[in-house]
Residue, then its C-alpha position, 0 to 999 in steps of 0.5 A: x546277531x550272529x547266524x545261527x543263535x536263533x535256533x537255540x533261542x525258542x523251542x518250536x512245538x512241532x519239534x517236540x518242544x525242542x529247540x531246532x538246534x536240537x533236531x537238525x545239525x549245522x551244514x559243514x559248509x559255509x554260505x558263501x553268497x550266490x554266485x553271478x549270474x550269467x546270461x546266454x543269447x542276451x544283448x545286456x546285463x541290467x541291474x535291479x535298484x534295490x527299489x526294485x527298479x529296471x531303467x533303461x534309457x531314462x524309464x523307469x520299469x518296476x520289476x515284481x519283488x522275488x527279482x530284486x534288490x540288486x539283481x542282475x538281468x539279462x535283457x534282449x531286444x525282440x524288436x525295435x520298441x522293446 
């Protein structure tokens, strides 16, 4: 489905019982995606699997939903354990 055409489908009491396309225009620009990330002070980038997964050196560390999929990390060693 197109982006955009859910707006003109269902009406939405709070708006009067309009369609959101009625109430609040489109923007002007485009949505581009995020742009890359970078890290300052960091050793490393990591990548997040898109199971939400960090695997350094073979272990696999979950990482809390709002991070990931496929994000990218900046990771710093703290001490020679970590």
């Amino acid at each position: 489905m197109p982006s955009g055409t859910r707006n003109h489908e269902h009406p939405h009491e709070a708006l009067a019982v309009r369609h959101p396309a009625e109430v609040y225009p489109s923007s002007p620009r485009p949505y581009r995606g995020l742009v890359k990330l970078t890290y300052l002070l960091h050793d490393r980038n990591a990548l997040v699997t898109a199971r939400g997964w960090f695997c350094p050196h073979q272990k696999k560390i979950d990482i809390p939903p709002p991070h990931w999929p496929r994000l990218q990390l900046g990771i710093k060693k703290i001490d020679d354990r970590i």
